[in-house]
N, C-alpha and C positions, 0 to 999 in steps of 0.2 A: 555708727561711731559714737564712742563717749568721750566726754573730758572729764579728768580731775582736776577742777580749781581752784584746787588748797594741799597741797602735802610737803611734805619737809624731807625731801631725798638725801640731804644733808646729814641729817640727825645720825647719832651712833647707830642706835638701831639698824641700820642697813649697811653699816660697811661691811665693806667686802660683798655685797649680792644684788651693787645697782644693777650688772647687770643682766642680773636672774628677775629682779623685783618689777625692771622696766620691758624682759620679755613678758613676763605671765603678764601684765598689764594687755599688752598689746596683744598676748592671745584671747582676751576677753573683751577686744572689740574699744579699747582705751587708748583711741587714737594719740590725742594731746595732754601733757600734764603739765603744769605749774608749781614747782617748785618753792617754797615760798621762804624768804628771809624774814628772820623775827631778830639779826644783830647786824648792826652797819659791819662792827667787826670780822664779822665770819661772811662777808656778802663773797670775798675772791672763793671762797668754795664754796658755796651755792653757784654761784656765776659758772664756773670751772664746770659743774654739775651740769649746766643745761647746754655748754657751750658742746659737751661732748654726746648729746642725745639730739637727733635731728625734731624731734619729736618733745623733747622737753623746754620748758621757757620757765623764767625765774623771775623774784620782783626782790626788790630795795625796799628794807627797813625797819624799824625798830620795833621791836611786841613790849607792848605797855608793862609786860614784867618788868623790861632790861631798860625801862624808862633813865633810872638812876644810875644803873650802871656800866652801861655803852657811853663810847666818847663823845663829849658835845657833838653835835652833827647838825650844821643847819641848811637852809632848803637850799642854796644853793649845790653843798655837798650832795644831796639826795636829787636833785634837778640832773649834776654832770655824771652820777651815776646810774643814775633811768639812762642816759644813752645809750648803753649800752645796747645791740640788737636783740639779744635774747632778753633782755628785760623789761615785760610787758605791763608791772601794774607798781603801785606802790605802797608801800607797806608789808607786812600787817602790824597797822601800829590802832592804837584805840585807847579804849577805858575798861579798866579792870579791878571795883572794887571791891568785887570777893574775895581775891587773895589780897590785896592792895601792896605787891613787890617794891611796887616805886612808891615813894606819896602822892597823890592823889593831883597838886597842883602839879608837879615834873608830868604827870602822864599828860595831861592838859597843854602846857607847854609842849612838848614832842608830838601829840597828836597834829595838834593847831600847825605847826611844822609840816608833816605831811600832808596836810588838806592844801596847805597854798603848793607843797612839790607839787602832788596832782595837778592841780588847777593851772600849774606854771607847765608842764609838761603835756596836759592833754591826757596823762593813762587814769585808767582806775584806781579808785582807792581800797585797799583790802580792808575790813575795818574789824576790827575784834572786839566785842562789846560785852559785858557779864555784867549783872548786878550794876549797871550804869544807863540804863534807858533813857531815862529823862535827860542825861546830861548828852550822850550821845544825840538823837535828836536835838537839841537844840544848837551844839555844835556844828554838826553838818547845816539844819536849816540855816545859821548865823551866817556860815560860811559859804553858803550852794552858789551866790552870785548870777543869777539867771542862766541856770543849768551847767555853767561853768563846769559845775563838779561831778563825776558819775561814780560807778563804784560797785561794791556790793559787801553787803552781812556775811560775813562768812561763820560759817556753823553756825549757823542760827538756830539757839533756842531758848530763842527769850521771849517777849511778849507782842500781841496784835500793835500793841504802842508803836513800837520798836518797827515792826515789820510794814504797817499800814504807812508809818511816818516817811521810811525810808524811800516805799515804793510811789510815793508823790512826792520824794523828791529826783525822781529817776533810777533811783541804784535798784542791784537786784537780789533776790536774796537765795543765798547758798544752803542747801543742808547735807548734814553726814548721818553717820550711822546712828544718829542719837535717834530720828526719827522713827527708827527701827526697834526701839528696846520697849519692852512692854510699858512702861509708868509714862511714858512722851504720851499721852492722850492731847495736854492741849495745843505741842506741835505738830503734832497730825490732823489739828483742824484746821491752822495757818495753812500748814503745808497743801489741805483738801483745795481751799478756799484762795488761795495765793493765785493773780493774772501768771500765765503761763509764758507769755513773755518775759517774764522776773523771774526766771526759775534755772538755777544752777546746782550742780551735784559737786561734791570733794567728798574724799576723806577726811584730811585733816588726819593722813597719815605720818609715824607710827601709832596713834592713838586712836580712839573710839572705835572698833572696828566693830561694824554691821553683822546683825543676826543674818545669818546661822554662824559667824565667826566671833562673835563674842566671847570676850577674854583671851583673845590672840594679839598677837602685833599685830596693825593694820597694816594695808597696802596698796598701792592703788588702783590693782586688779580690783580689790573689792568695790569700789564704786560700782560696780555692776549691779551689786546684790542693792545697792539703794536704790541707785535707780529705778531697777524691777521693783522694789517696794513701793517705790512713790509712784511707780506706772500703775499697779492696783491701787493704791489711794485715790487716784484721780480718773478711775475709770480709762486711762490712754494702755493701747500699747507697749512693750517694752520698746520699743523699738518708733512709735511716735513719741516718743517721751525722753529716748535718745537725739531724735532730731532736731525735739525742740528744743535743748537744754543746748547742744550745742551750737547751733544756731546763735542763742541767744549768745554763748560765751564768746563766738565769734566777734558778734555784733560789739559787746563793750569790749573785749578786750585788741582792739583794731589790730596793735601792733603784729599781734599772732596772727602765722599763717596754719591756713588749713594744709594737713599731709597732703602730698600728690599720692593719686591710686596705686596702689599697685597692680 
């Protein structure tokens, strides 16, 4: 069995074919997916989304784009919405100053927000990091509280900084199909090198979709195709490499359960 630990079943892109999008998943052995909120706003349809997949779970929160432009929302608001049962993680909120959507102190403020929701609720934090290494690191290490706080990099492909920092502070780290595209050399040496315990797969679907589907819409069937990728990078199994990722997601992300057999 796989998980996908980041995709946006929400997004346009899929309406009208969740439920084409969430069979082919699960005929490619993509037991659990995660849904992921990037607006407080739009959380009743993500939520709505996972409420109706036995198999899917969603999280609460703001993507440092919509830093500026989503309604104030503070940690208690994101605290009484994590209760929900299907919502297992919080975020994906972070630092983004490649594009920089919001200004730079707003994403700081919201970030700094979800790190004590986390911490106040016990879930994972999604973190979304670009062109902001230094400052992420020091954010979470400011904030970690004697392991208080867990988590994970999701699509990660940024630097050993980023990735070494994270993994001594407990979180884990995620990748998608970037790891896949020929110019990723020096994520494929993180990813070679990365404790196998820290090791989660997503899409971070509709987008970046994995060789051999490059330049398609993603989906979260395809996390197959990564994961078999990262199973030849690491010398495992497809299939040890399936178990240990999940595993691991189980492990941080507690609130999920694992599918009964069929």
């Amino acid at each position: 069995m796989l998980v996908d630990s980041h995709c946006h079943l929400d997004f346009k892109d899929f309406d009208g074919e969740l439920d084409a999008v969430v069979g082919r998943a699960q005929d490619r052995g993509v037991g659990t997916m995660v849904t992921i909120c990037t607006r407080v706003s739009e959380f009743e349809r993500v939520r709505r989304i996972a409420e109706r997949y036995e198999n899917v779970y969603c999280s609460v929160g703001i993507h440092p784009h919509e830093a500026a432009s989503e309604p104030d929302t503070d940690v208690d608001q994101l605290v009484d919405l994590a209760g929900h049962p299907k919502v297992v993680g919080i975020g994906e909120a972070g630092l983004d100053f490649y594009y920089d959507h919001s200004p730079r102190d707003r994403q700081r403020e919201v970030f700094l927000r979800h790190i004590e929701a986390a911490k106040r609720t016990g879930l994972p934090l999604i973190v979304h990091s670009r062109n902001a290494d230094p400052e992420t690191v020091d954010m979470l290490r400011d904030n970690a509280e004697n392991g208080r706080l867990s988590g994970v990099i999701h699509c990660f492909s940024s630097t050993a900084h980023l990735s070494d920092s994270a993994v001594k502070l407990g979180f884990c780290i995620s990748f998608s199909g970037i790891v896949t595209f020929k110019n990723a050399v020096e994520l494929r040496e993180i990813a070679g090198k990365l404790p196998v315990d820290r090791l989660l797969v997503e899409t971070d679907s509709p987008y970046l979709a994995p060789v051999p589907h490059r330049g398609k819409r993603n989906e979260p069937a395809f996390v197959a195709d990564t994961a078999a990728f990262l199973a030849g990078l690491r010398a495992m199994t497809p299939e040890d490499l399936a178990e240990r990722t999940t595993a691991n997601f189980f492990q941080l992300f507690t609130k999920a359960k694992r599918p009964t057999a069929s």
